[in-house]
C-alpha positions in Angstrom: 0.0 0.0 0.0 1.0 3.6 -1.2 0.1 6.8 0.0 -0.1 9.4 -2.8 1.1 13.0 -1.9 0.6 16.0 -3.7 3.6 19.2 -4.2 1.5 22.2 -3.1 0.2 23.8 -6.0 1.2 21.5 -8.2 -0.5 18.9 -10.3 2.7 16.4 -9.9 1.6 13.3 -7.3 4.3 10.8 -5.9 3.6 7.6 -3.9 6.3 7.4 -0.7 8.2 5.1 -2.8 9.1 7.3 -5.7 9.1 10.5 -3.6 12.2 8.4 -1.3 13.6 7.6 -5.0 13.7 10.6 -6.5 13.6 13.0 -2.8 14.2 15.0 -0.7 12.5 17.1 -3.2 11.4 20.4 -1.3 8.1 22.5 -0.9 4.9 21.2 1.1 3.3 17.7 0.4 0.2 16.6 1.2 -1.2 13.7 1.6 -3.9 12.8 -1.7 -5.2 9.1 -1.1 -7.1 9.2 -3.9 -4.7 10.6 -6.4 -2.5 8.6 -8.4 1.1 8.9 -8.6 2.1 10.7 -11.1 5.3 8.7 -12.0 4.6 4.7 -11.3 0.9 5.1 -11.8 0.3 3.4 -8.0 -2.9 4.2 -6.1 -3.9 4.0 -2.0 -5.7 0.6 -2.4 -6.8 1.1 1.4 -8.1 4.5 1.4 -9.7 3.6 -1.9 -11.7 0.8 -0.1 -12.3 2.9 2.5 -14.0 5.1 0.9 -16.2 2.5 -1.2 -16.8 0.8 2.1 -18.2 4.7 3.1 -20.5 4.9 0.1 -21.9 1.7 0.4 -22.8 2.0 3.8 -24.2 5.2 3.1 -26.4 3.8 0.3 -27.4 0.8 2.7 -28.2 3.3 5.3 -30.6 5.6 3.1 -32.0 2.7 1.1 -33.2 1.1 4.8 -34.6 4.5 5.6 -36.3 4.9 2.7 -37.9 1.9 3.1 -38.7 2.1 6.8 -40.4 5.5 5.1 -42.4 3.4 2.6 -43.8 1.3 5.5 -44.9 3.6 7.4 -47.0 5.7 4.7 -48.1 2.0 3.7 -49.1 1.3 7.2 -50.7 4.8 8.2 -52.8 4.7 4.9 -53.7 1.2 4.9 -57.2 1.9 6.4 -57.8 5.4 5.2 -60.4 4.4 3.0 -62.6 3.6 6.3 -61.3 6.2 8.5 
């Protein structure tokens, strides 16, 4: 696993292996996980499945709500016609 940095201001990306390779390079890096190096092409696999983990969960979690929704409009309306 890589992490990707970025050169403030710059669009040049290098994983920690190519930035130790070709380093000490100066100016501010920051840390991009989901940014690709710019050299080697190498990607953060773990922040990457981090993140799909996060959207997945977040479409579980709004899916379940929005049937929880559709249950109870089905069960508040089931016996509106004899109300």
């Amino acid at each position: 696993m890589a992490k990707i940095y970025q050169l403030d201001g710059s669009t040049l990306y290098l994983c920690e292996p190519c930035l130790n390779d070709l380093g000490p390079i100066p100016g501010k890096w920051e840390e991009t996980p989901l940014e690709t190096c710019s050299v080697c092409g190498d990607v953060d696999l773990q922040s990457r499945e981090e993140i799909d983990r996060y959207h997945y969960e977040s479409d579980q979690r709004m899916w379940e709500d929005h049937i929880g929704c559709e249950s109870a409009i089905d069960e508040r309306y089931m016996d509106w016609p004899n109300s």
